[in-house]
C-alpha positions in Angstrom: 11.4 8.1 19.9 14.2 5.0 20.1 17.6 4.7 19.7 18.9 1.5 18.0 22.2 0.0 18.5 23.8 -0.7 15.2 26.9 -2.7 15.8 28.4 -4.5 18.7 26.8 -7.6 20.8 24.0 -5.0 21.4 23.3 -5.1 17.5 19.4 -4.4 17.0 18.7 -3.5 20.3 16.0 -0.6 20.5 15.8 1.7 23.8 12.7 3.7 23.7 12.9 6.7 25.2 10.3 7.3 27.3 11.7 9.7 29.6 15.7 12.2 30.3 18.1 9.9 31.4 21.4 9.0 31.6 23.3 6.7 28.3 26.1 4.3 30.1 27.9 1.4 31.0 26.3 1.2 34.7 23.4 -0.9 35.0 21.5 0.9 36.8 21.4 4.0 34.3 18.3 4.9 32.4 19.2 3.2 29.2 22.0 1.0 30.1 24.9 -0.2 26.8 27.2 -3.2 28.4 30.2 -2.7 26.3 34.0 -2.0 27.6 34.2 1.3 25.5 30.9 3.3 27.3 31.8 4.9 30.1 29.3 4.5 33.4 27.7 7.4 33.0 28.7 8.5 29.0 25.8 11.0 27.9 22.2 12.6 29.4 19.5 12.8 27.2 17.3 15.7 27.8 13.7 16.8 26.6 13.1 20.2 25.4 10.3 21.8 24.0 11.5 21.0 20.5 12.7 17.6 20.9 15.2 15.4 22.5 18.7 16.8 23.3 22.3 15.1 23.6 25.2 16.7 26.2 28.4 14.0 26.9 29.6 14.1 30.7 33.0 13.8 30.4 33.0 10.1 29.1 36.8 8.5 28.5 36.2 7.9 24.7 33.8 10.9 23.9 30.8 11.2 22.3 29.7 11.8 18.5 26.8 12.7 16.2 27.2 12.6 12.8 30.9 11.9 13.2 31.9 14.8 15.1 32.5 15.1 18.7 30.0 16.4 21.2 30.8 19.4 22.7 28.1 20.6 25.4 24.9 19.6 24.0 23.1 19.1 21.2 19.8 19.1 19.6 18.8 15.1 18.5 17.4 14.9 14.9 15.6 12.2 12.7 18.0 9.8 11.2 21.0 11.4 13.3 24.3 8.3 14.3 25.2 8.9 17.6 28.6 7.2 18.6 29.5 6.5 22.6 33.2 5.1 22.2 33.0 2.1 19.5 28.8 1.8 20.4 26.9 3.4 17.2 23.2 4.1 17.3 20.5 5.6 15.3 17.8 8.4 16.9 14.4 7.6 15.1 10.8 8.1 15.4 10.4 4.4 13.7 11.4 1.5 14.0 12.3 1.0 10.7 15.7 -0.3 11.8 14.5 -3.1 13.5 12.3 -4.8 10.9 15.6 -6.2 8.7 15.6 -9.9 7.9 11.4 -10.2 8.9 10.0 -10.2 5.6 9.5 -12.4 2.9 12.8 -14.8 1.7 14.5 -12.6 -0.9 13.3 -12.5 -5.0 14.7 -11.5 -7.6 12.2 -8.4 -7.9 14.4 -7.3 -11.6 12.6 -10.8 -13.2 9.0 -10.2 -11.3 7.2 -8.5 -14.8 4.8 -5.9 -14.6 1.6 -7.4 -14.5 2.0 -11.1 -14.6 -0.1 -13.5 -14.1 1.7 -14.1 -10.5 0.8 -11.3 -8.1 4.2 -9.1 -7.5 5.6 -8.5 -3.8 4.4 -5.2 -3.0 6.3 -1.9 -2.4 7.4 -2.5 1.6 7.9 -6.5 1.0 10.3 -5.9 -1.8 12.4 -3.1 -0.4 12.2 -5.2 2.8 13.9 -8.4 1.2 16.5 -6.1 -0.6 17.2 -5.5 2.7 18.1 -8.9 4.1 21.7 -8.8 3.3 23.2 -7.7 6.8 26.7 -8.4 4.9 26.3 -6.1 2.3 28.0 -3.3 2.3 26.1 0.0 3.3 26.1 1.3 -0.6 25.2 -2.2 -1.6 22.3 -2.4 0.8 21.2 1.3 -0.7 21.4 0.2 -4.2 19.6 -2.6 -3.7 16.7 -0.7 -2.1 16.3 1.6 -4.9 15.9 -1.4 -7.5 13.4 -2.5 -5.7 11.3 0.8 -5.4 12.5 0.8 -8.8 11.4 -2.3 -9.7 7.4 -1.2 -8.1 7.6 1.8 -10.5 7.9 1.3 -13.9 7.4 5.2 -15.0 10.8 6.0 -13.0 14.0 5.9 -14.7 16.1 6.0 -11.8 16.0 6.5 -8.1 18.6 8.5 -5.9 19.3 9.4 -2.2 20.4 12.3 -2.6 22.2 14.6 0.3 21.7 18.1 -1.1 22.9 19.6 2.1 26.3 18.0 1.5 26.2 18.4 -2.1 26.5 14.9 -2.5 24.7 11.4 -4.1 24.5 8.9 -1.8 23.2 6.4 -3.5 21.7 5.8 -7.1 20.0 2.8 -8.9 20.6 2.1 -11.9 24.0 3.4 -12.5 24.8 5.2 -15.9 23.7 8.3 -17.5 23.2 11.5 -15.1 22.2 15.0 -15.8 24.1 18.0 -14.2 24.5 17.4 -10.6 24.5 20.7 -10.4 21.1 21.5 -12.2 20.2 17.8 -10.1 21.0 19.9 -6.8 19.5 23.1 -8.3 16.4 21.2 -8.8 16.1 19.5 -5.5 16.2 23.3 -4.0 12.5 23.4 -3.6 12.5 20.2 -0.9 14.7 22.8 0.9 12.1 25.4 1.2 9.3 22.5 2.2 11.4 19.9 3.9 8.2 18.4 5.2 6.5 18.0 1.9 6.4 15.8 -0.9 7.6 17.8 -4.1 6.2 16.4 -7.8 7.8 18.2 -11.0 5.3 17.6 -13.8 7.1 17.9 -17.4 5.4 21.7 -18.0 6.9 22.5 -14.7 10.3 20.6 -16.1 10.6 22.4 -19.3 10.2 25.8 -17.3 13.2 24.7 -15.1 15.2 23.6 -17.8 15.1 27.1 -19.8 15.8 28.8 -16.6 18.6 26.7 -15.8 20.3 26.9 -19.4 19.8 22.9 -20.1 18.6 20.9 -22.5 16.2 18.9 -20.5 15.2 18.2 -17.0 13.2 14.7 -16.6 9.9 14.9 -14.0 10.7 14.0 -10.9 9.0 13.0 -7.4 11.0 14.2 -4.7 10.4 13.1 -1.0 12.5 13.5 2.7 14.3 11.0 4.1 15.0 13.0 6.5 16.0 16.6 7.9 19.4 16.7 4.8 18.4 13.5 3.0 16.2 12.9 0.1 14.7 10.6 -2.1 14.7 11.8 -6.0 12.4 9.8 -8.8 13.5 10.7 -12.1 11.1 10.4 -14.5 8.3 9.4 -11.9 5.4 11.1 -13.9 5.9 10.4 -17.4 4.0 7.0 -18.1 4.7 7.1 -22.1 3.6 4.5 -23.8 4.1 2.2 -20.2 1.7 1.7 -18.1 0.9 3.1 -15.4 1.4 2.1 -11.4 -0.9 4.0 -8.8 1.8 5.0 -6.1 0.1 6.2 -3.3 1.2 9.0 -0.5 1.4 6.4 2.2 3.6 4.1 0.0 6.4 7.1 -0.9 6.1 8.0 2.9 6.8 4.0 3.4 9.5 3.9 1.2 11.1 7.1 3.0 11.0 5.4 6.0 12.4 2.2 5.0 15.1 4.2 3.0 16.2 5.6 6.4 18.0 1.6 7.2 20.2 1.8 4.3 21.0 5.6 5.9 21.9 5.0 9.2 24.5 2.3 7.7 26.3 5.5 5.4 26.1 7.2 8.6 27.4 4.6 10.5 30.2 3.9 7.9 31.3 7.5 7.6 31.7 8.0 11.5 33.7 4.8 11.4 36.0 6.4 8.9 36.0 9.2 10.6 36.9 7.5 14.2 39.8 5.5 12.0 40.7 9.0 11.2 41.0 10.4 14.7 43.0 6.9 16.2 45.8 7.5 13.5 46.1 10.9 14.9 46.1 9.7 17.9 48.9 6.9 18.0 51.1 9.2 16.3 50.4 11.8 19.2 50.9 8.8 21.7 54.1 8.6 20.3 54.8 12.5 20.4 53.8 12.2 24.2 55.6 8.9 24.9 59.2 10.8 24.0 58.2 14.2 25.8 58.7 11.5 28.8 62.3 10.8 29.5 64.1 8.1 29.9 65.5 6.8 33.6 69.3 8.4 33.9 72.3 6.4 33.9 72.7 4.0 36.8 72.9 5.7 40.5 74.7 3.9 43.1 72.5 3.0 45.8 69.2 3.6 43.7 66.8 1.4 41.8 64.6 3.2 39.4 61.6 1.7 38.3 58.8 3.4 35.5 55.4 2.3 34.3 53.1 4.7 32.5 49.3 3.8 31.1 47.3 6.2 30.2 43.5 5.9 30.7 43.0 7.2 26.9 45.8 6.8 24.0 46.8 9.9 25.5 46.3 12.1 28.7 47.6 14.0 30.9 49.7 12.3 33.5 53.8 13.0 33.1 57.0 12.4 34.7 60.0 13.8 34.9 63.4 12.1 35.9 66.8 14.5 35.5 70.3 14.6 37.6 70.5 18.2 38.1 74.1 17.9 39.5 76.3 14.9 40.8 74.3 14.3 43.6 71.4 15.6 43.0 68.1 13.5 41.4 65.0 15.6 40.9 61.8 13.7 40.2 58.7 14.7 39.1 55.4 13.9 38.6 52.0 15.2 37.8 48.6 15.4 36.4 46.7 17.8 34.2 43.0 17.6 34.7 41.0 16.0 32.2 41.8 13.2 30.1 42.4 12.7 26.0 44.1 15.6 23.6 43.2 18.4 26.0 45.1 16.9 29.1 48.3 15.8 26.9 48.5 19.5 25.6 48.6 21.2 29.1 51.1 18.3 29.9 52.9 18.8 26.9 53.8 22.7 28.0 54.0 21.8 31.2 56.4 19.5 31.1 58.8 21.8 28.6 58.4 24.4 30.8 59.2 22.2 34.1 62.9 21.4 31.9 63.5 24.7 31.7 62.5 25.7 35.3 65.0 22.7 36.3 67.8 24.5 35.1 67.2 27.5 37.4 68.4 25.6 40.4 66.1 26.7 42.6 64.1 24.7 45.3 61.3 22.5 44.9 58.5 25.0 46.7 60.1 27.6 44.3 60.3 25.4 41.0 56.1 24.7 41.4 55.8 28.5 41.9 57.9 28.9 38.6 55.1 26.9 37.3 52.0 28.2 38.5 52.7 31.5 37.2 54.1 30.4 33.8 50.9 28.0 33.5 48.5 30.6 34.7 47.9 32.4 31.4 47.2 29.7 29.0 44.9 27.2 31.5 41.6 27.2 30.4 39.1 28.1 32.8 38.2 25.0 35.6 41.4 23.3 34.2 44.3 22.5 36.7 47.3 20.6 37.0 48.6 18.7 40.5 52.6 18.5 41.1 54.7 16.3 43.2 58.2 17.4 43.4 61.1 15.4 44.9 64.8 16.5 45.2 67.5 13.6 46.5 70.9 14.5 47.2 72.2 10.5 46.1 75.1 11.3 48.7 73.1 11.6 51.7 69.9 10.1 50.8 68.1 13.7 51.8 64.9 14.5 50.5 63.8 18.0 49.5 59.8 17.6 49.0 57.3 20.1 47.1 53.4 19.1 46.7 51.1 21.3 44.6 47.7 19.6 45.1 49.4 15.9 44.7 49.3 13.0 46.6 52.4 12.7 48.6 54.8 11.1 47.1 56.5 9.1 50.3 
């Protein structure tokens, strides 16, 4: 099995995986990714008796397949976009990724005719120049791969990717007329049932379908896996008519498949990357949320210099402070830290720190105030979550200090 780094200065690197290991930053990791956003030790791959698994360990920008985030681990399949902060990466058991931009200088296989006296590129060597253009954009890239299987087959009438998990086209060559997606998706139910197969519709079988369906027509079709939700649909792949005929082998749909799976892992990559964009708007507006949640310094105090800087590892977290004049001459400040970083850490903080306003009105002592807080945080912490306190009370008059630590660093 490899991964293969999509994006990024690592772009078409390939890390075979030839044992469990640890995905990170540090150099001296198992499969080592130099890039700012990977933490030093961001995910473990694991074996298992079915296949390679996927758990994050606490990494600082979080872990994704698919485009959603890793929460303990998770079972690794064929085709599958793995994100570690802004690295993307594809899990395959080919190396079909890697062969981009080796084949033959790109032809215009729409103007090759079928049985010229000039010997056509074959099947992989066309889909392989189609799929030079590392500019293009992933549907581009797609399209352009089913012209040329297209272009190798001239019984087919069109050629789709087809998610029928999702419900969904992906890509489809040449645009224009379509039947029912939903008698398409109907149809495509049997690759379902033998996901490992190659399915072939012949028109008797077509003409059955159709009457059961309540359609006019259903063309033949070849349908093959991409992968575990992906497939490959050839409309009209078994009706020569008066055309002739192409011998398409096995081997040179299984080919096809594979090569089908580049185009793939860009859609995947594309949607995850939507789906990041997504989660980072979220975020700065929750930054800003946070950011207010944090007072301000209070009007000048004679004899006092205050001074505030806050960074957050993450867009957010769960560091806080708290500055407030609970009386003429008192200052309390407060500071603190909720365990874990990101969303969950700036929600804890975000009760905790309404709750520590309230608690300051009480006027009680500092040991008091964090025993306030323990019990009042108590029922909603999650289990192995905890939050540290420093609490200082200065009476401005004297210069007095009233101290309370609950598992902080002391302050002074």
């Amino acid at each position: 099995m490899f991964l293969v780094v999509l994006n990024g200065g690592a772009k078409g690197r390939v890390l075979k995986l030839e044992g469990e290991g640890i995905l990170g930053r540090d150099p001296s990791v198992e499969y080592s990714i130099d890039d700012p956003t990977v933490s030093r030790r961001h995910s473990e791959l694991l074996k298992s008796e079915n296949g390679w698994r996927l758990r994050d360990l606490g990494s600082a920008n979080g872990t994704e397949i698919n485009g959603v985030k890793l929460i303990g681990d998770r079972a690794l399949a064929e085709g599958d976009v793995i994100s570690l902060g802004r690295v993307t990466l594809t899990f395959s058991s080919q190396l079909a990724g890697t062969v981009r931009g080796t084949g033959p200088a790109a032809a215009n296989v729409a103007d090759t005719p079928t049985g010229s006296a000039t010997e056509p590129l074959g099947l992989s060597n066309r889909m392989l120049a189609a799929l030079k253009g590392e500019n293009d954009a992933p549907e581009e890239l797609a399209c352009n791969a089913l012209k040329a299987l297209l272009s190798c087959l001239p019984t087919a009438t069109r050629a789709s990717m087809v998610d029928w998990r999702a419900g969904r086209i992906l890509a489809r060559a040449p645009q224009g007329a379509e039947i029912s997606r939903s008698t398409l998706f109907r149809a495509l139910s049997a690759l379902k049932s033998e996901p490992q197969g190659v399915v072939v519709w012949m028109p008797e079988q077509c003409q059955q379908l159709a009457r059961a369906l309540a359609v006019e027509k259903i063309a033949p079709f070849i349908a093959v896996p991409i992968d575990h939700q992906v497939g490959l649909l050839l409309e009209g792949g078994t009706d020569h008519g008066e055309r002739r005929p192409v011998a398409i082998t096995l081997s040179d749909l299984e080919e096809a498949s594979l090569l089908l799976r580049i185009p793939l892992a860009a859609l995947r990559a594309q949607a995850a990357a939507g789906s990041r964009k997504m989660r980072d708007s979220d975020l700065r507006l929750a930054q800003r949320i946070q950011q207010r949640l944090l007072t301000p310094a209070p009007p000048k105090i004679d004899g006092f210099e205050l001074a505030m800087s806050y960074t957050p590892a993450m867009m957010v977290g769960g560091d806080f402070f708290h500055i407030e004049m609970r009386s003429n001459e008192e200052l309390a400040v407060v500071i603190g830290d909720v365990s874990g970083k990101g969303v969950s850490g700036a929600m804890y903080m975000s009760y905790l720190v309404a709750d520590l306003r309230h608690q300051l009105k009480l006027k009680v002592g500092p040991a008091d105030l964090l025993e306030n807080l323990q019990r009042s945080l108590n029922p909603v912490l999650e289990p192995g979550m905890f939050a540290t306190v420093a609490a200082v009370f200065i009476n401005t008059r004297t210069g007095m200090c009233r101290v309370g630590l609950a598992g902080h660093s002391p302050p002074v």
